[in-house]
C-alpha positions as a printed NumPy array, in Angstrom:
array([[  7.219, -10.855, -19.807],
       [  6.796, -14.602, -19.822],
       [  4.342, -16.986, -18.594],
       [  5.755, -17.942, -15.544],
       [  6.428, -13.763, -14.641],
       [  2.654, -13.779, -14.959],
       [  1.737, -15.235, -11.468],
       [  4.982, -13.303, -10.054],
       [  4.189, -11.353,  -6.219],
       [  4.83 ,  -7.945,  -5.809],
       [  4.901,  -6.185,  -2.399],
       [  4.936,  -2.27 ,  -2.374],
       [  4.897,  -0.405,   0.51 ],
       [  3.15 ,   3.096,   0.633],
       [  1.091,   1.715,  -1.829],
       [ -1.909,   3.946,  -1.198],
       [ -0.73 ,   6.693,  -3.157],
       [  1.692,   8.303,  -4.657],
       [  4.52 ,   6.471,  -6.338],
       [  3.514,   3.697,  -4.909],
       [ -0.129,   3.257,  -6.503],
       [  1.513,   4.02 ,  -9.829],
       [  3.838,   1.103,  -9.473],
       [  0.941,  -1.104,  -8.263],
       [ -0.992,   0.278, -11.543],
       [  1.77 ,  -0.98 , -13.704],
       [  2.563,  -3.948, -11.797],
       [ -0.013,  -5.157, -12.16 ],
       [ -0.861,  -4.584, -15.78 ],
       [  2.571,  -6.24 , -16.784],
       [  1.003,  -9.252, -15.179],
       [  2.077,  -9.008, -11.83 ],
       [ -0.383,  -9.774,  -8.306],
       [  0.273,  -7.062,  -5.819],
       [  0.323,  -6.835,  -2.318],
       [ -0.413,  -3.268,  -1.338],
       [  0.315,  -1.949,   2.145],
       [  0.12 ,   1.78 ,   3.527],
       [ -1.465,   2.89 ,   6.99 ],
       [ -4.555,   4.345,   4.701],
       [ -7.41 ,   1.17 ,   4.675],
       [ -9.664,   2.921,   2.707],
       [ -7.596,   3.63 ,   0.27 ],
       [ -5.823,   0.648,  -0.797],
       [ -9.566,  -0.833,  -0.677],
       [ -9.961,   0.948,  -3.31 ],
       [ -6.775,   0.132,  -5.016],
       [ -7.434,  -3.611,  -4.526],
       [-11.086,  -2.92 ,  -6.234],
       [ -9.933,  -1.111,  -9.264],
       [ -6.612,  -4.169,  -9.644],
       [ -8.908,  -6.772,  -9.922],
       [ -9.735,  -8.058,  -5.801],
       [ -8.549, -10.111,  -3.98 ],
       [ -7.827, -12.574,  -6.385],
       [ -5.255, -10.348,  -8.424],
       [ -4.066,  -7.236,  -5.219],
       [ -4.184,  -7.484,  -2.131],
       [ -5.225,  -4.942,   0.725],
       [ -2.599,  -5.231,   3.796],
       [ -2.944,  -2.09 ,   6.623],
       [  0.678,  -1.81 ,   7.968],
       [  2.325,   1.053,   9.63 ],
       [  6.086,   0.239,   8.772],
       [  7.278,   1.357,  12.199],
       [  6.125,  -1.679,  13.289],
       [  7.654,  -4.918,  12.887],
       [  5.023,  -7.418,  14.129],
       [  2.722,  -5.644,  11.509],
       [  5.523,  -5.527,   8.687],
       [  6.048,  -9.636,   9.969],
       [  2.348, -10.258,  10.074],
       [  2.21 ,  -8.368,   6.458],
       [  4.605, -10.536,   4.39 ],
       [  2.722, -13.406,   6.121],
       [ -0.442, -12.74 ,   4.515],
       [  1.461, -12.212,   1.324],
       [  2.864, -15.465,   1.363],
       [ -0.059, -17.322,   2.416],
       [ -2.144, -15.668,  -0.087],
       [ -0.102, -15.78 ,  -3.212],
       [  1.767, -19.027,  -1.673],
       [  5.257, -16.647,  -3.401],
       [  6.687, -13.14 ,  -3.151],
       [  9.214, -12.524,  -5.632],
       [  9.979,  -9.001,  -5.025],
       [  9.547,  -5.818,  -2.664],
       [  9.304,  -2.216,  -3.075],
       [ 10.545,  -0.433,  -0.484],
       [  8.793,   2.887,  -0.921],
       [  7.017,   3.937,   2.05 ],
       [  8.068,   7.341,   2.766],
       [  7.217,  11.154,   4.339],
       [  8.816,  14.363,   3.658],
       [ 10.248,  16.692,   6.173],
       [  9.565,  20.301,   7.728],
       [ 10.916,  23.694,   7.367],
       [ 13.263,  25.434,   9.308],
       [ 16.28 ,  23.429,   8.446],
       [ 18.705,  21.496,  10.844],
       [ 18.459,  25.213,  13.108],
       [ 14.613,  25.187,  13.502],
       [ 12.789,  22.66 ,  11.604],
       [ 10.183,  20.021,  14.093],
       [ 12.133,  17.599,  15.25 ],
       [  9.077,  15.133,  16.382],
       [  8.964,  15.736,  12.892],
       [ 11.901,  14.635,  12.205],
       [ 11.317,  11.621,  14.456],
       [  8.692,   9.683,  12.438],
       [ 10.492,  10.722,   9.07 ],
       [ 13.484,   9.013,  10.039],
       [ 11.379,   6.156,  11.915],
       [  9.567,   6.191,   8.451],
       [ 12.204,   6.821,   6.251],
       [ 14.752,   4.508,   7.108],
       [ 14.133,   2.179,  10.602],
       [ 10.62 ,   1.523,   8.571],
       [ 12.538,   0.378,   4.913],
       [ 15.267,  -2.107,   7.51 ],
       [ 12.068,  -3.173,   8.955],
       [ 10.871,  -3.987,   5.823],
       [ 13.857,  -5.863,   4.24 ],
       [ 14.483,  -7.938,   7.444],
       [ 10.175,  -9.493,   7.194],
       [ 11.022,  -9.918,   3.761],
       [ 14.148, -11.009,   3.132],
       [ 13.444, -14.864,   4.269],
       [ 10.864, -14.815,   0.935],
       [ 12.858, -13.04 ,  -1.173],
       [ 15.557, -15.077,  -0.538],
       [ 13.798, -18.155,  -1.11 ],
       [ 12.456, -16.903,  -4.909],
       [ 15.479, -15.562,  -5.65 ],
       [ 13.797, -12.219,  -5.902],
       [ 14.108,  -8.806,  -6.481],
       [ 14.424,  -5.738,  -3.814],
       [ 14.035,  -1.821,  -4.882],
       [ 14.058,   0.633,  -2.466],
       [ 12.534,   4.215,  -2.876],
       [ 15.71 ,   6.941,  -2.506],
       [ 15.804,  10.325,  -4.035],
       [ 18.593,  12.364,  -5.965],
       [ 18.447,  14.038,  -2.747],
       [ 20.501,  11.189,  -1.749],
       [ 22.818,  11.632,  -3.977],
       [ 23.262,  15.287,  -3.61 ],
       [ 24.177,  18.152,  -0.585],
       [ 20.807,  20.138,   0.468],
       [ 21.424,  22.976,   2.742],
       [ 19.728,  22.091,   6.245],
       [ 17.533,  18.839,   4.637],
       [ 16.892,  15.891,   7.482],
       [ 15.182,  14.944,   4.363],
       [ 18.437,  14.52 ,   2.325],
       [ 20.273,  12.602,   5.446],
       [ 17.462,  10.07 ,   5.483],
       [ 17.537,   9.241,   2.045],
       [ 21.844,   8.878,   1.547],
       [ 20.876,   6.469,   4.158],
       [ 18.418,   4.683,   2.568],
       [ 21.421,   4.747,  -0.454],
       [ 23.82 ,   3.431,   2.033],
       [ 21.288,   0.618,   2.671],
       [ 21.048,  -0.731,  -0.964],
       [ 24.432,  -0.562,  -1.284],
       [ 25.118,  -2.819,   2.085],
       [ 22.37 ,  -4.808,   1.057],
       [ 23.438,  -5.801,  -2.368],
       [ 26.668,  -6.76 ,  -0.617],
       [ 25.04 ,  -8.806,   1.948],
       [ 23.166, -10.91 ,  -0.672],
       [ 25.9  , -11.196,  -3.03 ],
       [ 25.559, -14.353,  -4.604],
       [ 22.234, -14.822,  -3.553],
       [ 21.062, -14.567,  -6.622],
       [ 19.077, -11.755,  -5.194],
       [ 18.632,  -8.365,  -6.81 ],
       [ 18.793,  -5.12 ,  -5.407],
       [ 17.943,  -1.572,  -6.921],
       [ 17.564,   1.787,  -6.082],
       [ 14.99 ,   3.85 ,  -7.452],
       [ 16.346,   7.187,  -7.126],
       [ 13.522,  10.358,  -8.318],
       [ 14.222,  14.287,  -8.668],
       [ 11.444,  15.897,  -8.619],
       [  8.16 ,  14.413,  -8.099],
       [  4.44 ,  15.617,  -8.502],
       [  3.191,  13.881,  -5.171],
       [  1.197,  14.994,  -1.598],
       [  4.704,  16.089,  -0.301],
       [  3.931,  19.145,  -1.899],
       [  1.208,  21.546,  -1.304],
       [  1.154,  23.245,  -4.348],
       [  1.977,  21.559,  -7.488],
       [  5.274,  21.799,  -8.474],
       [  6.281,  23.919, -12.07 ],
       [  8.774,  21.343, -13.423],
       [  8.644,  17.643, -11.97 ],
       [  7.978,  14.411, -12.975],
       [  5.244,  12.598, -12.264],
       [  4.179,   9.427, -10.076],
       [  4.07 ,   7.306, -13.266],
       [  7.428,   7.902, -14.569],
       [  9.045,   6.637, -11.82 ],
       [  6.661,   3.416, -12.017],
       [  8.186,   2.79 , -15.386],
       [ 11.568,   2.635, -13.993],
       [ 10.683,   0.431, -11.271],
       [  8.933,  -2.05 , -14.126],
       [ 11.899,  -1.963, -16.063],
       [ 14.285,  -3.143, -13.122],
       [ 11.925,  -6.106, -12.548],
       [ 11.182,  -7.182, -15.756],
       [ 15.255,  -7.591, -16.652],
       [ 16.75 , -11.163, -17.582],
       [ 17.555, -12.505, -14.099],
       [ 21.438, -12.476, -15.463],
       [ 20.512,  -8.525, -14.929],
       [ 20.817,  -6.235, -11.582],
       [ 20.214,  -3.019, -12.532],
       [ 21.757,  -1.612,  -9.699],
       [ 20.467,   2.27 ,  -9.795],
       [ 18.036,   4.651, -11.799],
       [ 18.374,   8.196, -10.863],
       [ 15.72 ,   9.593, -12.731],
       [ 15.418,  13.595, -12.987],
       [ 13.036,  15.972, -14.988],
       [ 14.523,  17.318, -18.339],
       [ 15.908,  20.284, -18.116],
       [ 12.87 ,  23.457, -19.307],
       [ 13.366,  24.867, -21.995],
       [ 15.176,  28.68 , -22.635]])
């Protein structure tokens, strides 16, 4: 990473865990300041402590279903860090049992509000920024995007969230603005009550996300779709 990558902004949404306090971990070791936003204050207080303060992360409550507070959020950022050069789309929430027969469907209400109206919300308070450093977008999806899941709102939410880098990246073609999915199988994270047998874990998929960002800027790495290896016999 060069010198000038060194003072470089990073905003990650659903920052306060997760995949998204990995990526803040290794943002910010590779040089990076980080603005951190989830709905949790405590947490990402704690984030901000162990990154360095205020000087180096920055604490930002934001529920992403709302857009003054997503607005009000990449104002801070800006103000701040006077920059933002790129933004992780990653807040997220899983779904409920029961399938598309019997499954919650409040639910299913603030996972899509979440899972996609929260990521547009995102891109369209950041874009102006991003736009102006030439920047770098990444949006959380999931092979479940990519793949048929009997009775999975889940699934539907993120092949939309694929359907949204994809229109994106056309959108700012020529922009000189990149855009790339982060696509994880299975991951070791609070979606899951009991610890999965064979996933990957929180930090793996922060690696991929540092490797999109720290590419020449001749480089859009347009997808990783990044999957546990299969167990052994």
């Amino acid at each position: 990473m060069t010198n000038e990558s060194q003072n470089n902004v990073i905003l990650i949404t659903g920052a306060s865990s997760g995949i998204g306090a990995a990526t803040a971990r290794a943002a910010a070791k590779a040089g990076y300041r980080v603005a951190l936003a989830a709905r949790s204050a405590d947490k990402l207080k704690a984030l901000q402590d162990e990154l360095g303060g205020p000087e180096r992360a920055l604490a930002l409550q934001c529920d992403v279903q709302d857009f003054d507070q997503q607005k009000a959020m990449v104002a801070q950022v800006t103000e701040a860090f006077g920059r933002l050069d790129a933004v992780f789309a990653n807040a997220g929430r899983g779904g409920s049992p029961g399938g598309f027969s019997e499954a919650d469907h409040e639910a299913w209400r603030d996972m899509i509000l979440t899972n996609v109206y929260g990521v547009g919300l995102t891109l369209q308070a950041a874009l102006p920024a991003i736009r102006k450093s030439k920047g770098h977008v990444l949006l959380t999806g999931s092979a479940a995007g990519r793949a048929t899941i009997p009775g999975s709102m889940y699934s539907a939410t993120k092949w939309a969230v694929s359907a949204i880098g994809y229109g994106l990246r056309e959108e700012l073609r020529g922009s000189g603005v990149r855009v790339t999915l982060i696509e994880p199988g299975m991951v070791d994270t609070a979606f899951f009550d009991e610890k999965p047998k064979h996933a990957l874990v929180d930090e793996d998929i922060a690696r991929a996300v540092i490797y999109a960002v720290s590419q020449p800027r001749h480089v859009d790495v347009n997808e990783i779709l990044i999957r546990p290896t299969p167990a052994e016999e």
